[in-house]
NUTOR-205031 format. One record per residue: residue number from 1; residue in one letter; chain; y, z, x of N, C-alpha, C, O in turn. Coordinates in pm, whole numbers. Each point is the difference from the previous one (the first is absolute). Last residue first. Layout:
<nubas>
 num residuo cadena   n.yy   n.zz   n.xx  ca.yy  ca.zz  ca.xx   c.yy   c.zz   c.xx   o.yy   o.zz   o.xx
 NUM       a      A      Y      Z      X      Y      Z      X      Y      Z      X      Y      Z      X
...
</nubas>
This chain:
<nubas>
 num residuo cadena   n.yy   n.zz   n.xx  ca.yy  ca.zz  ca.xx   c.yy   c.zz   c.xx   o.yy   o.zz   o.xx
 237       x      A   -173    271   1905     60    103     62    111    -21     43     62     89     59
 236       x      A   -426   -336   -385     88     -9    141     84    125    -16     39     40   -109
 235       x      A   -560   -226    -97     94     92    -78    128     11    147    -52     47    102
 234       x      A   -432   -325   -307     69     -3    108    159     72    -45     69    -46    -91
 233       x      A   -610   -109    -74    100    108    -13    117    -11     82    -63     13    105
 232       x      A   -341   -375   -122     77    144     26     85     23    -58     70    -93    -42
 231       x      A   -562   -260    160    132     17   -140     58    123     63    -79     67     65
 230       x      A   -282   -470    168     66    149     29     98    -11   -139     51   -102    -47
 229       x      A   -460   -134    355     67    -55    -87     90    177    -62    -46    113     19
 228       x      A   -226   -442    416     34    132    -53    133     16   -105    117    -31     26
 227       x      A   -539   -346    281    151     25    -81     27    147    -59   -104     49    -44
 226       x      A   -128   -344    526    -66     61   -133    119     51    -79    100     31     65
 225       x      A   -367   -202    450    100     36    -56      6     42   -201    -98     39    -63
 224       x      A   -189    -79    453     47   -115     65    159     48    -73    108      3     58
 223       x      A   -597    270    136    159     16    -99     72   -145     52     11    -38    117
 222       x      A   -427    185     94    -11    -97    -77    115      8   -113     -5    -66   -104
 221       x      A    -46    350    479     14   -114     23     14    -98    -82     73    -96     24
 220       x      A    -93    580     10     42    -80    -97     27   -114     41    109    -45    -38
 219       x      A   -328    381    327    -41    -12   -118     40    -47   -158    -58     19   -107
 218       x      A    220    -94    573   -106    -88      1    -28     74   -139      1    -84    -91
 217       x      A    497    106    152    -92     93     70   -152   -115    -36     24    -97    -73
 216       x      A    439   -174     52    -76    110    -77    -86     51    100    -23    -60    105
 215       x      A    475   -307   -186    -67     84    106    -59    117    -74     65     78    -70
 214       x      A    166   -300   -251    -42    -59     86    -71     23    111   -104    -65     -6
 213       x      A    165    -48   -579    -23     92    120    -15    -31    132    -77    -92     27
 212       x      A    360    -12   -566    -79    -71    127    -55     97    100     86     83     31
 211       x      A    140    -68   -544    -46     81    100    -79   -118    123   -101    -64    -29
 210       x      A    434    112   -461   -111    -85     76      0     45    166     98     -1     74
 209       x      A     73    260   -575     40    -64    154   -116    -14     51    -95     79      3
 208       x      A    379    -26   -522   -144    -57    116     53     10     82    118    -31     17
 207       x      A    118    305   -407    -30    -91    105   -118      9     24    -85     87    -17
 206       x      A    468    182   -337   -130    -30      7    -17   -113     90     77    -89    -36
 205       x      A    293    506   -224    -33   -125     92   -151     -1     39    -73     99      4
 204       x      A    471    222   -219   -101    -54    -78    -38   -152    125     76    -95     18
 203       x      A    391    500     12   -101   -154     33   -118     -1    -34    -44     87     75
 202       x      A    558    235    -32   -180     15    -58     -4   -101    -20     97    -50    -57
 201       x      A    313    265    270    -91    -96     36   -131    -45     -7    -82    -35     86
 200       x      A    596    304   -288   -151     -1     12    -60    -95     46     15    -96    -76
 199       x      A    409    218   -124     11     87    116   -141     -8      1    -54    107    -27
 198       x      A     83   -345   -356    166    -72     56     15     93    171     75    -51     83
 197       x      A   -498   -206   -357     40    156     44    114     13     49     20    -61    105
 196       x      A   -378   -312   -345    127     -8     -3     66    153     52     49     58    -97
 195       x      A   -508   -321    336     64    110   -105    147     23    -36     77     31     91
 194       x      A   -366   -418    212     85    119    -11     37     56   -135     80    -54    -77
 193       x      A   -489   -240    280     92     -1   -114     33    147     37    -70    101      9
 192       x      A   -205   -421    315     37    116    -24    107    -11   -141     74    -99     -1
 191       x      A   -432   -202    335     62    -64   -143     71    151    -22   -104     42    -53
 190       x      A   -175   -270    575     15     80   -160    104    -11    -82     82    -87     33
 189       x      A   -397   -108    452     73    -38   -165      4     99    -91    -89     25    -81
 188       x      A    -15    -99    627    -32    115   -103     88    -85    -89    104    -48     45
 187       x      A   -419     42    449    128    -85    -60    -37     52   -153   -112     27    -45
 186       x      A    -85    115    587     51    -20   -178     67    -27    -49    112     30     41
 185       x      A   -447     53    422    129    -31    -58     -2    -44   -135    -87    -68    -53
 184       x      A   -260    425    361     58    -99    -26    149    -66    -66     93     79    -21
 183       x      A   -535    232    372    160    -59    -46      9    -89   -109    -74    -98     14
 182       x      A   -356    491     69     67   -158     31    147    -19    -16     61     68    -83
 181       x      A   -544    283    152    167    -25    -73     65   -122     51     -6    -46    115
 180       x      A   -528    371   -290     81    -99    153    160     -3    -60     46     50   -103
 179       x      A   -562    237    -45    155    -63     -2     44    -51    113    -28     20    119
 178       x      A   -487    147   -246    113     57     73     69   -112    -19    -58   -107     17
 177       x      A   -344    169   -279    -27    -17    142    102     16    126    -32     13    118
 176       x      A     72    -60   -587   -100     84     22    -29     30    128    -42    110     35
 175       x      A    542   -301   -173   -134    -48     -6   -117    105     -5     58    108     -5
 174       x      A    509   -206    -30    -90    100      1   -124    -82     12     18   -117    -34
 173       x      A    486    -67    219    -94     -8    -78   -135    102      1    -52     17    110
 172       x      A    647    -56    -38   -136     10     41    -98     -1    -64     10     63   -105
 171       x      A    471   -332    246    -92     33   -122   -125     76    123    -42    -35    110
 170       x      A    594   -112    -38   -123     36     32    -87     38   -105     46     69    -91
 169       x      A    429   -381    161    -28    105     36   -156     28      4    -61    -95     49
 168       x      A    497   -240   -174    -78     15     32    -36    130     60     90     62     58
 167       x      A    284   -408   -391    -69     94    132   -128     29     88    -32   -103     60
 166       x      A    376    -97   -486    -67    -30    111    -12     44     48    110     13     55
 165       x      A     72   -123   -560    -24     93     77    -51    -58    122    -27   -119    -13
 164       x      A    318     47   -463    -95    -74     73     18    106     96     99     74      4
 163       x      A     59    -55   -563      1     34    171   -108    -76     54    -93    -48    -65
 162       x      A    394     44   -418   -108    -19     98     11     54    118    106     32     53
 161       x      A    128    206   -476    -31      9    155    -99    -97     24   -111     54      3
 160       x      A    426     32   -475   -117    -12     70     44    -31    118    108    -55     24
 159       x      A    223    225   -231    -95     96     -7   -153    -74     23   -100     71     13
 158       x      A    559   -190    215    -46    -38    -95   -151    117    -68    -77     45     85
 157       x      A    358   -113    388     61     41    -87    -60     -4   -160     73     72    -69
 156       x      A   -280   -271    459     14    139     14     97     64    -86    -17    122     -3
 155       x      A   -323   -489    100    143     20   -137     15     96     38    -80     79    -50
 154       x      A   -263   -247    327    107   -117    -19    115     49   -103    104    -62    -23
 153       x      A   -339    336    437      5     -2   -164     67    -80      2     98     -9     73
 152       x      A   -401     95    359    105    -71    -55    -14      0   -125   -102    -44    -54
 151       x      A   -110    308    481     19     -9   -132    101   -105    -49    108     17     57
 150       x      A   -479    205    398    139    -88    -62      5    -39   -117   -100    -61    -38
 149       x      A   -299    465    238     33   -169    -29    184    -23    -47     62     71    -79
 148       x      A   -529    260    238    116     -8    -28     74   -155    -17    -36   -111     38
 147       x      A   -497    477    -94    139   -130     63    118      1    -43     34     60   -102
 146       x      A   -601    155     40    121     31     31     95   -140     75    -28    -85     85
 145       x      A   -480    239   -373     88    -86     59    113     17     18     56     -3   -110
 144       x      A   -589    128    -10    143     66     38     74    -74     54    -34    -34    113
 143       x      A   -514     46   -362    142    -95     90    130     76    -23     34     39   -111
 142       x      A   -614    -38    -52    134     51     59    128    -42     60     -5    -60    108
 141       x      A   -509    -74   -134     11     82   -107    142     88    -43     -1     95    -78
 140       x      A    -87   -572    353    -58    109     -8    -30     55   -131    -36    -62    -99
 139       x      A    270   -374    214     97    128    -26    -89    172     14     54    110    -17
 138       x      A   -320   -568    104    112     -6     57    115    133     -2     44     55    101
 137       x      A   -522    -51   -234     88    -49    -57    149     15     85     73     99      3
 136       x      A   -552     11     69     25   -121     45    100    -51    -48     18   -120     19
 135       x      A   -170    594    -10    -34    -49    147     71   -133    -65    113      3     48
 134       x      A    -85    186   -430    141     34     43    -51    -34    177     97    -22     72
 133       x      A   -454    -38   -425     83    -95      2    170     -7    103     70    -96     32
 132       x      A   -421    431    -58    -55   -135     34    101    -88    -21     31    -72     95
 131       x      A     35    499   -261      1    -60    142    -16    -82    105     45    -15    113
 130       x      A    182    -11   -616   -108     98     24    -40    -34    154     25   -111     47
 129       x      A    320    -61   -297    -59     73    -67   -103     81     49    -42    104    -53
 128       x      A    466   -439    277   -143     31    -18    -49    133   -136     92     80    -15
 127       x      A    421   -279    184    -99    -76   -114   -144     33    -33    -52    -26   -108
 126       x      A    399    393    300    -47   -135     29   -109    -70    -82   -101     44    -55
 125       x      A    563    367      8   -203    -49     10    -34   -118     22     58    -82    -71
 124       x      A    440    334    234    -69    -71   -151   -154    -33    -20    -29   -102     63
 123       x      A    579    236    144   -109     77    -14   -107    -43   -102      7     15   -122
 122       x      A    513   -154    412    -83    -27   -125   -121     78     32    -13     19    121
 121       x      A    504    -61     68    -69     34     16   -101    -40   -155     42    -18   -115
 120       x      A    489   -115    352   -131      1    -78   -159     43     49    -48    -56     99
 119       x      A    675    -33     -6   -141     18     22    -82     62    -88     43     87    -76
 118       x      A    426   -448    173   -108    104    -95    -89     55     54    -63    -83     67
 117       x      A    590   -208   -100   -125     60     97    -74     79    -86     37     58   -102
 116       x      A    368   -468     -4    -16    141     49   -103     22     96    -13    -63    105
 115       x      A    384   -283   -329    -49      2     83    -74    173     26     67     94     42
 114       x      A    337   -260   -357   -178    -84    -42    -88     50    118   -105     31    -56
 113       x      A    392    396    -14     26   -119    -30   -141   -126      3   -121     18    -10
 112       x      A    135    491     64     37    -47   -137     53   -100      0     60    -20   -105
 111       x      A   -475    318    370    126   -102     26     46    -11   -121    -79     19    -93
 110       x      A   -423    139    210    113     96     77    101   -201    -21    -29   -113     38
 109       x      A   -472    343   -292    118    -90     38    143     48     67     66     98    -35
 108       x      A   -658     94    -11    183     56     42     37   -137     77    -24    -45    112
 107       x      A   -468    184   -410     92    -48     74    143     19     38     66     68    -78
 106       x      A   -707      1   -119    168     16     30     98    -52     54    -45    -77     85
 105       x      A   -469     35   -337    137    -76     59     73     78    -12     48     24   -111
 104       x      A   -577     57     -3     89     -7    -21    104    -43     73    -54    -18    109
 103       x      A   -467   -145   -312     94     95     65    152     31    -52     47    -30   -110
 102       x      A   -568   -354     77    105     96    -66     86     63     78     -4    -60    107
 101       x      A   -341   -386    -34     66    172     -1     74     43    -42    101    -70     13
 100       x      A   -468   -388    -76    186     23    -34    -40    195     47    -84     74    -51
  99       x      A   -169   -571    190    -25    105   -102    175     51    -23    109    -57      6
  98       x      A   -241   -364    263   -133     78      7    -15    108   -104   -111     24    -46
  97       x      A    516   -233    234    -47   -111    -93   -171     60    -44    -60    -58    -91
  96       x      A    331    308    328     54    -78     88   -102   -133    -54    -55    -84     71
  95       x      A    415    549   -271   -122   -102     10      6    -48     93    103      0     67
  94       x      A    153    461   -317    -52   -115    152   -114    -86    -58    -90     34    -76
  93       x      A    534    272   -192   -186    -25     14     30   -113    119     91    -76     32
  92       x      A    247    583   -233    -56   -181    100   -127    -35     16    -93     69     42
  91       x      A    478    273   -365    -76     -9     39    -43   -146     95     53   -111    -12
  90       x      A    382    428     83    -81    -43   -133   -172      5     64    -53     60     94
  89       x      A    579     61     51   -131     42     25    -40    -63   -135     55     10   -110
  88       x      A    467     42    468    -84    -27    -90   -157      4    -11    -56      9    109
  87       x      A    622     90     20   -117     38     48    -82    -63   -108     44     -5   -115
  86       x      A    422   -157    404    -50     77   -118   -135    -12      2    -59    -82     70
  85       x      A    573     84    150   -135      9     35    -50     75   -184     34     83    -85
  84       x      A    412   -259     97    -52    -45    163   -127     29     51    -43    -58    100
  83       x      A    260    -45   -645    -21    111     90    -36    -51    155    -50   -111     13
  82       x      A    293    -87   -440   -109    -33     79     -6     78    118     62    -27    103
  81       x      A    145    -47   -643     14    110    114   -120    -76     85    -97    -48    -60
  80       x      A    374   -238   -252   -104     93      1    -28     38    125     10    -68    102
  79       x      A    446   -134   -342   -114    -41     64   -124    151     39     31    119      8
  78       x      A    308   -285   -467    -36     91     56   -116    -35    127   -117    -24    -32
  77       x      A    295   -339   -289    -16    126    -19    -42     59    126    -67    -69     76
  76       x      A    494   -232   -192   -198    -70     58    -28    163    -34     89     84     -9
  75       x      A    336   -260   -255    -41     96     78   -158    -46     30    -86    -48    -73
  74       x      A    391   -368    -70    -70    132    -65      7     65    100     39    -56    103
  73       x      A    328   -361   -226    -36    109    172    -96     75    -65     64     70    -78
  72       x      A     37   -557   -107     45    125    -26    -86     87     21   -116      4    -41
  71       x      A     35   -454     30     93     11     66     85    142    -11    118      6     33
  70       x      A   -513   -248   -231    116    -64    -38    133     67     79    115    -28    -33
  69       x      A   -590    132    121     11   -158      7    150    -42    -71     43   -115     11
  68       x      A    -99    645    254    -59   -146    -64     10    -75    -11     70    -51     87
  67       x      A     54    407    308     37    -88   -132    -86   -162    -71    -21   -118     27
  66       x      A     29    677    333    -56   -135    -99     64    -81    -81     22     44   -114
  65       x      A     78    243    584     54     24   -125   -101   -146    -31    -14   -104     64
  64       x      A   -189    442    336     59   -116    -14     32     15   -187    -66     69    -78
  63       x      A     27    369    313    -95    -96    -18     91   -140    -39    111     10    -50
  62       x      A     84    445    210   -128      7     56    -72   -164     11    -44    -56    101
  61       x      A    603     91   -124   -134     31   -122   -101    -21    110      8    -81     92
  60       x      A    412    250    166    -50   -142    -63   -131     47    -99    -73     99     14
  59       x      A    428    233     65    -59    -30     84    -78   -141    -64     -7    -16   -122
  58       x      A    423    425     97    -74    -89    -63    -94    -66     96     24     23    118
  57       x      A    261    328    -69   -136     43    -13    -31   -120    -92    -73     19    -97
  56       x      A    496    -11    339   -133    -14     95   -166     82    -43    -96     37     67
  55       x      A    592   -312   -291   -110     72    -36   -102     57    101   -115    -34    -25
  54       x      A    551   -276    116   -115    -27    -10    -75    133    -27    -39     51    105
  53       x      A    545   -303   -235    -66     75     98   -144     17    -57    -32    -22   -117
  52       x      A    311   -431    171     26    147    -91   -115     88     57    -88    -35     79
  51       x      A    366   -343    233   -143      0    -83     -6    158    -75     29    106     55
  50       x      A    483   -423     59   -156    155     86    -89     -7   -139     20     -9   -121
  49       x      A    294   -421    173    -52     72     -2   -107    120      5   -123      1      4
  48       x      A    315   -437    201    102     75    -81     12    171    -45     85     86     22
  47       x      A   -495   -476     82     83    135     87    124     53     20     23     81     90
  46       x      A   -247   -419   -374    -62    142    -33     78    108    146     32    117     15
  45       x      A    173   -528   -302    -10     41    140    -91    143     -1     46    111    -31
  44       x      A    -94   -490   -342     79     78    -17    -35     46    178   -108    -31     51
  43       x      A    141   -430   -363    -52     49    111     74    148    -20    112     11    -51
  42       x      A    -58   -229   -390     -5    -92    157    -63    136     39    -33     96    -71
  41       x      A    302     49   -329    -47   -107     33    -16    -79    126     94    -54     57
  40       x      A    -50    572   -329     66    -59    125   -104   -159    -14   -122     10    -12
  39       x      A    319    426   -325    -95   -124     30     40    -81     90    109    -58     -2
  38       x      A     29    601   -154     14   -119     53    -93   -118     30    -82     23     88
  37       x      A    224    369   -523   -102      0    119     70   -185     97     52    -99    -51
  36       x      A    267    493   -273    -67   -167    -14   -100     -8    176     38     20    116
  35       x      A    291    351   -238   -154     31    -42    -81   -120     44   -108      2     60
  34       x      A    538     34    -50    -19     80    132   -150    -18    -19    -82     -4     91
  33       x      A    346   -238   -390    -31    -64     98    -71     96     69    -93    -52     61
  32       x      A    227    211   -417   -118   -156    -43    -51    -28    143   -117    -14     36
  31       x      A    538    317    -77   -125    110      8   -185   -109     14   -109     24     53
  30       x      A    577   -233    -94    -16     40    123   -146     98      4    -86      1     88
  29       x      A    290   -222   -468    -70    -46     61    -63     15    154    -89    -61     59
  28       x      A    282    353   -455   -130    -30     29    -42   -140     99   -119    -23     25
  27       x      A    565    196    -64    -86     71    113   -143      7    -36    -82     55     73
  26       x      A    481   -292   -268    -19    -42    130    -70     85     55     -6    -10    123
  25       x      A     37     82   -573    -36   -150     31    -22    -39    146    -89    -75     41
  24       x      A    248    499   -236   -152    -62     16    -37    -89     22   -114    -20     40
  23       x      A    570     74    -52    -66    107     90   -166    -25     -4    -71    -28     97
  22       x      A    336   -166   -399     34    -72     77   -104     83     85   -116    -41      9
  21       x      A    129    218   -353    -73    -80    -35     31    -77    125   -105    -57     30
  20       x      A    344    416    -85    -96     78     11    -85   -138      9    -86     21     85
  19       x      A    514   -152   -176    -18     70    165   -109     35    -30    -58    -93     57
  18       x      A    151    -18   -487    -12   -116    109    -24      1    143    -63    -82     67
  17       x      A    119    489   -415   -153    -79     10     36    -88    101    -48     24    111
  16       x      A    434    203   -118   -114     54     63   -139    -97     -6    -67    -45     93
  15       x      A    484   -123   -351     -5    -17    155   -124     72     91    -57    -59     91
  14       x      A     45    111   -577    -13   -145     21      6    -24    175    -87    -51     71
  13       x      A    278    482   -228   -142     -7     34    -76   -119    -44   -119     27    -15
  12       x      A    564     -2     34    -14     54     80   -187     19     23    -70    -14    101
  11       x      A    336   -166   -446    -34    -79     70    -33      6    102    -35    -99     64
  10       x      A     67    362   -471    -89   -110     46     11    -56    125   -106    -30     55
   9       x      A    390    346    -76   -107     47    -15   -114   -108    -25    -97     -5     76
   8       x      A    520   -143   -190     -3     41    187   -134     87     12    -52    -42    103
   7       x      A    118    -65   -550     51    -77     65    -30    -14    180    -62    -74     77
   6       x      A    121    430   -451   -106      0     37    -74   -134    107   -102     10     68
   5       x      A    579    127   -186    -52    100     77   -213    -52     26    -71     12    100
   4       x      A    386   -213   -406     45     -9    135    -82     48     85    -55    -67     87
   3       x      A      9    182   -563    -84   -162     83     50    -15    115    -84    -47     77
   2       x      A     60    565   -259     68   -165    -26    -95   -112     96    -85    -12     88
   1       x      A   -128    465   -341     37    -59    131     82   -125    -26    -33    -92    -75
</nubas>
């Protein structure tokens, strides 16, 4: 090859690189920019702009978000099922400071927030032992007690349950000689531990309720009043 000739051939593709290199030059900065995110400083006009669109199967979290002591969001765990009626049965002893009866306690809690309702029935032997003693013992030889009462749970979200109770209703009393029935009113303290059950309303619980009596038949006159002490089972529906 002469040198002339190769001459113009250099310089021809000296001229391509420089155009090919110019060319990039001015169009990476345009591609920099389209991409480059915008930072806006000061006040921004929220009504400028349309609100993005809204998911309509999202829905607000069930349970309040936790955050600990240094400031970073945990998951609260899981709130527990609290059924609207639930049934329960253990065992219940009566006194009225004279001896102790035995029996049994049923019941049906109706509500799932702090405020509920209950009724109660109890079935139980009276402090006497033997007949002589059940003519002068206030509770007889027997006692059946039925009521209903107002409920307030102070934790209702929490797996322990205090509760406080009030109501009032009717006791009857057995004797040898024939039964009577009386009114009375009650006031109830119990303690329930919920069961960790994620589709379940199983409760372990145990109370006093202090019993006052009021209007009575003459063969229980001498009922002034007296405590009934109760553990259950309690399973919600």
């Amino acid at each position: 090859m002469k040198p002339s000739t190769a001459r113009p051939r250099a310089a021809r593709i000296s001229t391509l690189l420089a155009s090919s290199l110019a060319l990039a030059t001015l169009a990476a900065p345009r591609v920099a920019r389209a991409d480059d995110a915008t930072v806006t400083v000061g006040a921004v006009d929220a009504a400028r702009f349309a609100a993005p669109p809204r998911d309509e199967r999202w829905q607000e979290p069930a349970r309040p978000i936790v955050v600990d002591a240094s400031g970073y969001v945990v998951e609260a765990p899981p709130e527990r099922e609290r059924a609207p009626v639930r049934l329960g049965v253990g065992p219940a002893a009566i006194t009225s400071g004279r001896g102790l009866g035995l029996g049994l306690g049923v019941s049906a809690d109706f509500g799932t927030g702090t405020v509920g309702a209950r009724i109660a029935a109890a079935w139980l032997r009276g402090e006497a032992r033997g007949d002589d003693e059940a003519r002068t013992s206030p509770l007889g030889s027997g006692v059946g007690q039925y009521t209903g009462e107002l409920t307030l749970d102070l934790h209702k979200r929490g797996p322990i349950h205090p509760i406080l109770g009030a109501g009032f209703g009717l006791v009857h009393v057995s004797k040898p000689g024939g039964g009577g029935n009386a009114g009375v009113g009650t006031g109830r303290l119990a303690l329930e531990y919920q069961i960790a059950l994620e589709d379940a309303d199983v409760r372990l619980g145990a109370g006093i309720t202090g019993v006052i009596a009021g209007p009575a038949d003459r063969e229980v006159d001498d009922l002034r009043g007296y405590a009934l002490v109760g553990a259950a089972l309690t399973i919600g529906f």
